[in-house]
KOLPABA-611209 format. One record per residue (C-alpha): residue number from 1; x, y, z; residue in one letter. Coordinates in steps of 0.001 Angstrom, whole numbers. Layout:
<rs>
<resi NUM	xx X	yy Y	zz Z	resn A>
...
</rs>
This chain:
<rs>
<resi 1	xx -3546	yy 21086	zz 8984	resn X>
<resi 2	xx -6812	yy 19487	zz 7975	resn X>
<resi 3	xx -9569	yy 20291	zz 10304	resn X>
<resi 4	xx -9962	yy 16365	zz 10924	resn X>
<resi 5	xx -6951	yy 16391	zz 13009	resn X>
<resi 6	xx -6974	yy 19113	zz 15110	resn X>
<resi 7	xx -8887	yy 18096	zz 18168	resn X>
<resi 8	xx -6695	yy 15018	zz 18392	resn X>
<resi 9	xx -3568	yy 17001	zz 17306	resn X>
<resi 10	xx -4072	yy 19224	zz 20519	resn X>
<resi 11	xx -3961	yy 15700	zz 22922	resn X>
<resi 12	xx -760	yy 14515	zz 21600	resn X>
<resi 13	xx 2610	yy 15161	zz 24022	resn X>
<resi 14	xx 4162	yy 18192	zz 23556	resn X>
<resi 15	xx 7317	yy 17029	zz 22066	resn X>
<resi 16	xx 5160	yy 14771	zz 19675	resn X>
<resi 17	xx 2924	yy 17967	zz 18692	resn X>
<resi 18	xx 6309	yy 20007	zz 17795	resn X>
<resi 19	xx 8129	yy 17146	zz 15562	resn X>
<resi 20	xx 4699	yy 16558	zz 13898	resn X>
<resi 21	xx 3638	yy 20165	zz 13418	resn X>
<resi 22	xx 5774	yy 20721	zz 9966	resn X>
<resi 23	xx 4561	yy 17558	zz 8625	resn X>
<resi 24	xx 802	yy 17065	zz 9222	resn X>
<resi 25	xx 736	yy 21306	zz 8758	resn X>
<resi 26	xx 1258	yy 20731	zz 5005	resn X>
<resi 27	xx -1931	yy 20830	zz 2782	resn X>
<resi 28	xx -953	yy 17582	zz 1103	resn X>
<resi 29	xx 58	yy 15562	zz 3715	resn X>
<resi 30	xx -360	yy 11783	zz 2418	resn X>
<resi 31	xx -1494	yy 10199	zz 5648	resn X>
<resi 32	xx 1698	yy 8244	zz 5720	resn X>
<resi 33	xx 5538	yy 8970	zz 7129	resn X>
<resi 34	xx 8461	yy 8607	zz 4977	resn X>
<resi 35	xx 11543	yy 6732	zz 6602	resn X>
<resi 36	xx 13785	yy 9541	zz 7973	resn X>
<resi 37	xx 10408	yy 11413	zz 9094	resn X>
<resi 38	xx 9884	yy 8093	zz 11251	resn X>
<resi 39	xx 13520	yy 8474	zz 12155	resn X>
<resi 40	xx 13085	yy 12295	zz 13097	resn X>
<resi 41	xx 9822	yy 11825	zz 14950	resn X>
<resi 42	xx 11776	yy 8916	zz 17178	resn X>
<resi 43	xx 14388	yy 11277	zz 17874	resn X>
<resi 44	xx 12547	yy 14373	zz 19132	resn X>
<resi 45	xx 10408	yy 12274	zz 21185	resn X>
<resi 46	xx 12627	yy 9666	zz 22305	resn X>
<resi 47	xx 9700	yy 7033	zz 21150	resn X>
<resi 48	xx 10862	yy 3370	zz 19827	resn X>
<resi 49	xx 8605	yy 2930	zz 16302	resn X>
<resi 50	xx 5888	yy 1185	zz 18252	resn X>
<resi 51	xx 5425	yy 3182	zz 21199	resn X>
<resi 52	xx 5328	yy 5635	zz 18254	resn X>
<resi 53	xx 2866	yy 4191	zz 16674	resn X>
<resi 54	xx 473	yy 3948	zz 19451	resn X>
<resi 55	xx 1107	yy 7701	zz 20205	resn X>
<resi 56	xx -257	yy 8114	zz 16623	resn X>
<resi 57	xx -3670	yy 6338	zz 17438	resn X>
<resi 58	xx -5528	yy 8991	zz 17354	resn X>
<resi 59	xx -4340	yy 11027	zz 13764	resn X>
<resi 60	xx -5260	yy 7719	zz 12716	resn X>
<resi 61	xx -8526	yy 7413	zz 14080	resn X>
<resi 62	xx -9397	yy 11068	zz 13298	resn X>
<resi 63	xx -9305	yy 9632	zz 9405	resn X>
<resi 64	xx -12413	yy 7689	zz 10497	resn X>
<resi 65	xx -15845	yy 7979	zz 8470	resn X>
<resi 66	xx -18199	yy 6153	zz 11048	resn X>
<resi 67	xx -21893	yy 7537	zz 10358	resn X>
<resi 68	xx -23298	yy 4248	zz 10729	resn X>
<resi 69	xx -21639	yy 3236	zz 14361	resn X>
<resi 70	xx -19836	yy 6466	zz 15528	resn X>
<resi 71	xx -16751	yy 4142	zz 16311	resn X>
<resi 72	xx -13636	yy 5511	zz 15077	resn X>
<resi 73	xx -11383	yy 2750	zz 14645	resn X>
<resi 74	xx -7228	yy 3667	zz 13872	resn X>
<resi 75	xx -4886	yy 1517	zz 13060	resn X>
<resi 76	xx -982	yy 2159	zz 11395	resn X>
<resi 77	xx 963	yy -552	zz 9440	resn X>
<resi 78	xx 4763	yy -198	zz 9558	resn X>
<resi 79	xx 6146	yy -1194	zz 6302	resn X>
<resi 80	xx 9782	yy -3390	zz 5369	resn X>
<resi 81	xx 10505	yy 0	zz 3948	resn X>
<resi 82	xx 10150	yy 1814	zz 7102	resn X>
<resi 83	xx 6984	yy 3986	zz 6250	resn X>
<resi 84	xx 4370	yy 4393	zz 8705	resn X>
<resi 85	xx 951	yy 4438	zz 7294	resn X>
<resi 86	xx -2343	yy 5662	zz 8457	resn X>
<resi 87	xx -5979	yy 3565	zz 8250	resn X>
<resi 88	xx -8847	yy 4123	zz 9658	resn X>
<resi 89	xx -12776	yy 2212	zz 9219	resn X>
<resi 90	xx -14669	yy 3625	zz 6729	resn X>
<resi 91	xx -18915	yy 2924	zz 6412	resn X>
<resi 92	xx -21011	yy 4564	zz 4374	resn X>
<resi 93	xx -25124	yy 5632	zz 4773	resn X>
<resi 94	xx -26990	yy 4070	zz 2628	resn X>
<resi 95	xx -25525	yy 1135	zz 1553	resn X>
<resi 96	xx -25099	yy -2345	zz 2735	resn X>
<resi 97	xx -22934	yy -3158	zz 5626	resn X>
<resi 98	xx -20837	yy -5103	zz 3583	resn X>
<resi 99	xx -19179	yy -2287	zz 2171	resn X>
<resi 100	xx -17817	yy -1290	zz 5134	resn X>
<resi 101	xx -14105	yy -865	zz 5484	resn X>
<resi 102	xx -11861	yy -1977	zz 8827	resn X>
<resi 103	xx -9207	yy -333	zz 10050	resn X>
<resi 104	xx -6756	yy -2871	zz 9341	resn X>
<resi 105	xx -7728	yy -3291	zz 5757	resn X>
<resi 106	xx -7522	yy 287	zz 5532	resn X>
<resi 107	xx -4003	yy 742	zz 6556	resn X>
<resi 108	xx -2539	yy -2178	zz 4094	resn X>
<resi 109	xx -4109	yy -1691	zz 1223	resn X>
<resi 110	xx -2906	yy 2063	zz 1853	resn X>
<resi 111	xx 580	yy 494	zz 2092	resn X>
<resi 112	xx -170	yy -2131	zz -612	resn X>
<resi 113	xx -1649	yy 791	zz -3242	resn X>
<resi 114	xx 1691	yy 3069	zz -2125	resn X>
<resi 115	xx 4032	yy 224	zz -3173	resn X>
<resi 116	xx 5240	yy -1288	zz -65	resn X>
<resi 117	xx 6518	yy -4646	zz -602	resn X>
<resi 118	xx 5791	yy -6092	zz 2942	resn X>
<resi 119	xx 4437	yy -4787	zz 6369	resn X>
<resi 120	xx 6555	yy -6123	zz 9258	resn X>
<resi 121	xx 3556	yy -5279	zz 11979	resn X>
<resi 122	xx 114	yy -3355	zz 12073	resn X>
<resi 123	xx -486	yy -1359	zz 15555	resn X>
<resi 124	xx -4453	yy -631	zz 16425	resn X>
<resi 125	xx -7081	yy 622	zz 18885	resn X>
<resi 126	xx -8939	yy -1849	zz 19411	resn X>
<resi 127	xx -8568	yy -5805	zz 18975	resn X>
<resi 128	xx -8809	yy -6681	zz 15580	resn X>
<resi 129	xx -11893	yy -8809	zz 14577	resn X>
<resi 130	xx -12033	yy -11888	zz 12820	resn X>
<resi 131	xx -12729	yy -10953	zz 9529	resn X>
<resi 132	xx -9530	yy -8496	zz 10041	resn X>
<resi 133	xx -7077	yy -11397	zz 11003	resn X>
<resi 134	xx -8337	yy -13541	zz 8155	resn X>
<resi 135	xx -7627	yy -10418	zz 5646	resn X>
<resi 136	xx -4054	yy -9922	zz 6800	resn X>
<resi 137	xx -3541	yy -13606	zz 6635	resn X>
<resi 138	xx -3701	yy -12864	zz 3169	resn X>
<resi 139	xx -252	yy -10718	zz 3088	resn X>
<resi 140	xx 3265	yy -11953	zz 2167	resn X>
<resi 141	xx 4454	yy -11366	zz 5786	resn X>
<resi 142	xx 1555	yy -14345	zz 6892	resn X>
<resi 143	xx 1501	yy -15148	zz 10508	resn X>
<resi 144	xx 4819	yy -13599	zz 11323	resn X>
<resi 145	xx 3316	yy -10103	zz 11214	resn X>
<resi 146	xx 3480	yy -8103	zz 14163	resn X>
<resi 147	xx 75	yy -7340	zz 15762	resn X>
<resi 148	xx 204	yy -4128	zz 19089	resn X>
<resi 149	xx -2707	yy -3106	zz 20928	resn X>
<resi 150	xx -2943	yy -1147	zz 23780	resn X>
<resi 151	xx -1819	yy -2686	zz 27093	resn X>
<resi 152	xx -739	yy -6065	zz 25522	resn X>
<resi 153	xx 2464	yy -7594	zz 24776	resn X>
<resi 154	xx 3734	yy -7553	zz 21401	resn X>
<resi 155	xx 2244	yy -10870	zz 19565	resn X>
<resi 156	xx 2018	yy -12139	zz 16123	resn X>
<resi 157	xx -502	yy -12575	zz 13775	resn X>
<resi 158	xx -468	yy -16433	zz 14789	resn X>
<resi 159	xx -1328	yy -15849	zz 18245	resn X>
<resi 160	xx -4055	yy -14121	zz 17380	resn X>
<resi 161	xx -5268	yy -16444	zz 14259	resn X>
<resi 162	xx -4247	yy -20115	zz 15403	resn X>
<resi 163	xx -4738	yy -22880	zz 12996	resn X>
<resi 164	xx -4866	yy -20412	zz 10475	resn X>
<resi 165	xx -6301	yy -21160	zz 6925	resn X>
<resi 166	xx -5051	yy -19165	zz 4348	resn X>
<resi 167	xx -3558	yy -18883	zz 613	resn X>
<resi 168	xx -662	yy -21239	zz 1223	resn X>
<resi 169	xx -3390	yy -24333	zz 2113	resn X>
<resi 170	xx -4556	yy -23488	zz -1826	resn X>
<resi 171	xx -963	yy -23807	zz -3121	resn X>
<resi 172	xx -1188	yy -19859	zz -4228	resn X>
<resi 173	xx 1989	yy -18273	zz -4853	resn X>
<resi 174	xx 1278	yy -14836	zz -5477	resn X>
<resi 175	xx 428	yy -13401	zz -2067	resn X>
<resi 176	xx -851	yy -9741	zz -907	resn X>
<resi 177	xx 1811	yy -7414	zz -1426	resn X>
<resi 178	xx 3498	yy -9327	zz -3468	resn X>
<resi 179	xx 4276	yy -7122	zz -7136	resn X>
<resi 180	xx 2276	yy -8526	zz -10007	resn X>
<resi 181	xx 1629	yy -7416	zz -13720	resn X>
<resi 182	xx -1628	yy -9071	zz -15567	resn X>
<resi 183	xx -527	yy -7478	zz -18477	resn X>
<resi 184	xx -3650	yy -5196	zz -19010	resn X>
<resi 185	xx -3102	yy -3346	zz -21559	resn X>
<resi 186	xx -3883	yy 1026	zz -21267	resn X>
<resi 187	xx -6071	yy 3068	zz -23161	resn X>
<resi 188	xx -8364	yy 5975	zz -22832	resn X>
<resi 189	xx -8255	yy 9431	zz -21115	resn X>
<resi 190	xx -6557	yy 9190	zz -17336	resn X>
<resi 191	xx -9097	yy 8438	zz -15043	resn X>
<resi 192	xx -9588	yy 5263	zz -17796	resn X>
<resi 193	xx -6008	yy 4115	zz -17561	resn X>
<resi 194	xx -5635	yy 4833	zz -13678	resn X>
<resi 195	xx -9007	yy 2200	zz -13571	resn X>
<resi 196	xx -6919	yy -311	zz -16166	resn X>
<resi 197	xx -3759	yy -179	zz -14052	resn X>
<resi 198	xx -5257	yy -478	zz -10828	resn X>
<resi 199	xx -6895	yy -3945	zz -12270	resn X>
<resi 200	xx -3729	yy -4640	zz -13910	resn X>
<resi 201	xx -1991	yy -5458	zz -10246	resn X>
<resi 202	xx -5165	yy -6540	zz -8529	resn X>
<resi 203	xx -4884	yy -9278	zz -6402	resn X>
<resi 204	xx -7319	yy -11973	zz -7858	resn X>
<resi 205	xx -6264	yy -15396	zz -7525	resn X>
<resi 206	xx -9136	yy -17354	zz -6717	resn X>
<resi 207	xx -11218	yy -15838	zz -9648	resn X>
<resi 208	xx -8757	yy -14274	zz -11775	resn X>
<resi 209	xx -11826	yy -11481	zz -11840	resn X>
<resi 210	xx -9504	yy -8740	zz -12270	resn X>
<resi 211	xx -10925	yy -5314	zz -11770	resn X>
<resi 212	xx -9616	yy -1326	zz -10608	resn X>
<resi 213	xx -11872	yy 1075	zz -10036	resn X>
<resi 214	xx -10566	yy 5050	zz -10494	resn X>
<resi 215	xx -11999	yy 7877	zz -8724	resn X>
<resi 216	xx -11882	yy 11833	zz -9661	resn X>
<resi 217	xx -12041	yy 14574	zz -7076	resn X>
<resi 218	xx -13669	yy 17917	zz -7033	resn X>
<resi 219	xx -10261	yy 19260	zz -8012	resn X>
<resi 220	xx -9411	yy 16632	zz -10463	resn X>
<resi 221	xx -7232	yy 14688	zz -8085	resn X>
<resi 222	xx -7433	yy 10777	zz -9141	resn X>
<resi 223	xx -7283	yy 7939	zz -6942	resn X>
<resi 224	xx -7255	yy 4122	zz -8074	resn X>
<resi 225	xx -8243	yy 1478	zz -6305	resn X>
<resi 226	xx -7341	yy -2575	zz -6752	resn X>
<resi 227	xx -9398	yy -5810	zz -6245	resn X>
<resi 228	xx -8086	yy -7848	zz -3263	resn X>
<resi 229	xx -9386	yy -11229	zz -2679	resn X>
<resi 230	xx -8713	yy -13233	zz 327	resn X>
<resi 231	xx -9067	yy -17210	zz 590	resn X>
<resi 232	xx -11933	yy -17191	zz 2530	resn X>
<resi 233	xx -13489	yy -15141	zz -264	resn X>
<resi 234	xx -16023	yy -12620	zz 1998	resn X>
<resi 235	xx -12691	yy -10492	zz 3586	resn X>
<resi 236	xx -12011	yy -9787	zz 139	resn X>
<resi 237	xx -12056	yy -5897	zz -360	resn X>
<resi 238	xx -13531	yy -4206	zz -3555	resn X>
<resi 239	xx -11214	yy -1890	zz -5648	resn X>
<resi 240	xx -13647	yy 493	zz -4993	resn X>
<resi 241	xx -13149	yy 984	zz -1563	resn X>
<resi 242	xx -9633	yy 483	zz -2071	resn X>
<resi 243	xx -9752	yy 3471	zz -4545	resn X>
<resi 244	xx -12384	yy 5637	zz -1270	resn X>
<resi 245	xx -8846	yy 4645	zz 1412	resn X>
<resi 246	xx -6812	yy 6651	zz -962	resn X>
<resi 247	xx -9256	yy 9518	zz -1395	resn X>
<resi 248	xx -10033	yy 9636	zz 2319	resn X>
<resi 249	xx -6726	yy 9363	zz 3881	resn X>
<resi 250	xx -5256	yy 12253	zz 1882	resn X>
<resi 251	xx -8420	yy 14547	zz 2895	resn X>
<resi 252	xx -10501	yy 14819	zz 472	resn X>
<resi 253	xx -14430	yy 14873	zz 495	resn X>
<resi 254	xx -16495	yy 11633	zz -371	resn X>
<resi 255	xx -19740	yy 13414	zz -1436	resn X>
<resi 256	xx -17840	yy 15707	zz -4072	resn X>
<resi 257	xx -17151	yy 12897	zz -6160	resn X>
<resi 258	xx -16924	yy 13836	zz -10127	resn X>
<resi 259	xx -16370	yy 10659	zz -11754	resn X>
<resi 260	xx -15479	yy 6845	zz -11337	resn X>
<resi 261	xx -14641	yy 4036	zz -13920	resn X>
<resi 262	xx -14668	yy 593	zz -13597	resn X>
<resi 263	xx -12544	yy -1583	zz -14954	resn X>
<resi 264	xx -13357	yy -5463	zz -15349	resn X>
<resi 265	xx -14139	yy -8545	zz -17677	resn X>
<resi 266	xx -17977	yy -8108	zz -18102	resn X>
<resi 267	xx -17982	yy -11926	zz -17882	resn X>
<resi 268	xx -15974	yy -12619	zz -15326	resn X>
<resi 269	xx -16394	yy -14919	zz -11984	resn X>
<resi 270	xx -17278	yy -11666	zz -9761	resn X>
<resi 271	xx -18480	yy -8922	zz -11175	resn X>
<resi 272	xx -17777	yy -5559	zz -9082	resn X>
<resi 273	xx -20315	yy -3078	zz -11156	resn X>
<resi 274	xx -23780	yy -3341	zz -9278	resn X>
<resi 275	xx -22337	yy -3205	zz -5626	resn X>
<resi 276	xx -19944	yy -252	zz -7011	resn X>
<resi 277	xx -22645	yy 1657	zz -8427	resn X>
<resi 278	xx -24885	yy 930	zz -5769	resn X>
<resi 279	xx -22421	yy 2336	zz -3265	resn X>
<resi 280	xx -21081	yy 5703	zz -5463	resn X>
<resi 281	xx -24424	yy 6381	zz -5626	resn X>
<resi 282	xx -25234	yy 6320	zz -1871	resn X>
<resi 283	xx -22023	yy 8854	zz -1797	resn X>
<resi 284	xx -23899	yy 11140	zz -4785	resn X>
<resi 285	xx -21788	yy 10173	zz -7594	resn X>
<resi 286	xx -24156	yy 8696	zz -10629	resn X>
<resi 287	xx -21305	yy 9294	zz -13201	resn X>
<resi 288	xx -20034	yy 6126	zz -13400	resn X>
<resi 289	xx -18555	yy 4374	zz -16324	resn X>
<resi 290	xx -17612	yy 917	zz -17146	resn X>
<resi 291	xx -14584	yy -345	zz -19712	resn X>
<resi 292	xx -13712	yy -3959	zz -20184	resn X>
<resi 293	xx -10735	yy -5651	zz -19857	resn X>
<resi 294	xx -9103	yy -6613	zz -23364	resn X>
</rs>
């Protein structure tokens, strides 16, 4: 088990700590349940999926990097597919605020970068902020998705986002979630190609600014990360930090980073290179390379 978990591993319930044991024990646990472990985990504890999900608050939460408020925010997402999947804020010394990541965001673009199609509902510690609800107003599932806190009843993301202004009031089709090919074509070595397919299914269509960032690990792990815009442009979450979700949620280290490329047009409508760099760096990674789009 990573050491992350283990102080909130030992509050769980006991029937909770025995289902879970064989799963989160593994070295490569993915920070996410399959279907029939969902099923199995319901079944030993006697736990509906939500009451299950709030049980699992705190593995969530342990995933939190929080140097900057010491506020470790969980959240899980349940997807149409039945996976449960872990998120948890992420902020990071020495560079701007803005490059912080919420909870929320953290737990859909895991699902989103996994390959759900759709999240059904998104369970969380605290009461999402406004910058959260406008983000997931971005998804396919819109209002309708299910939003559980603590000691509330079960609402939607329309109760808590009323009036809500989104993609549909620009006529865009292609929502978050939603499976998309740019048609960017692959070259290079594999942490190149990982950065070209991320960008290939970013979500970009405000600025069509396309762009993936890929990140290698200490052991040579890679993670990719894709651009997601949102219609009221500043929720919109770098690939970068979609690429640090991945990394973090499956355990590894941020500050043993051995290389990241970028991938975007160099002349596009946003350009993603100085805030990436300017982050990486803050995290002790200088190599750092840059390919275009073709």
């Amino acid at each position: 088990m990573h050491p992350r978990f283990q102080p909130a591993f030992t509050t769980l319930p006991a029937p909770l700590q025995s289902a879970l044991h064989p799963i989160v024990d593994a070295d490569d646990f993915p920070a996410f349940f399959s279907p029939e472990q969902v099923d199995a985990l319901q079944k030993a504890t006697g736990l509906d999926v939500h009451a299950l999900s709030f049980a699992l608050l705190p593995l969530a939460a342990a995933c939190a990097v929080a140097p900057l408020s010491g506020f470790n925010v969980g959240a899980l997402a349940l997807g149409k597919s039945g996976r449960l999947y872990f998120g948890a804020n992420m902020e990071f010394s020495g560079a701007t605020m803005q490059q912080t990541i919420h909870a929320e965001q953290s737990a859909i673009t895991h699902a989103w970068l996994r390959g759900e199609p759709s999240l059904t509902s998104i369970t969380v510690n605290y009461t999402p902020c406004g910058h959260c609800r406008q983000f997931m107003n971005e998804l396919n599932s819109g209002t309708a998705l299910g939003i559980h806190l603590p000691g509330r009843k079960p609402a939607t993301l329309g109760d808590y986002l009323p009036d809500a202004f989104g993609p549909r009031d620009l006529a865009i089709e292609t929502l978050l979630l939603d499976n998309v090919d740019h048609g960017v074509p692959l070259r290079g070595d594999a942490l190149t190609r990982a950065a070209l397919q991320a960008a290939n299914r970013s979500h970009a269509p405000y600025t069509q600014a396309w762009s993936g960032v890929a990140l290698q690990a200490e052991n040579g792990d890679i993670f990719a990360g894709s651009y997601a815009e949102n219609a009221a442009f500043n929720p919109s979450l770098p690939p970068l930090q979609a690429a640090l979700i991945l990394l973090n949620l499956t355990g590894h280290n941020l500050f043993t980073l051995q290389r990241a490329v970028l991938a975007e047009a160099p002349e596009g409508k946003v350009v993603q290179r100085q805030a990436t760099v300017a982050t990486l760096q803050a995290l002790g990674c200088g190599n750092i390379t840059t390919v275009p789009l073709v």
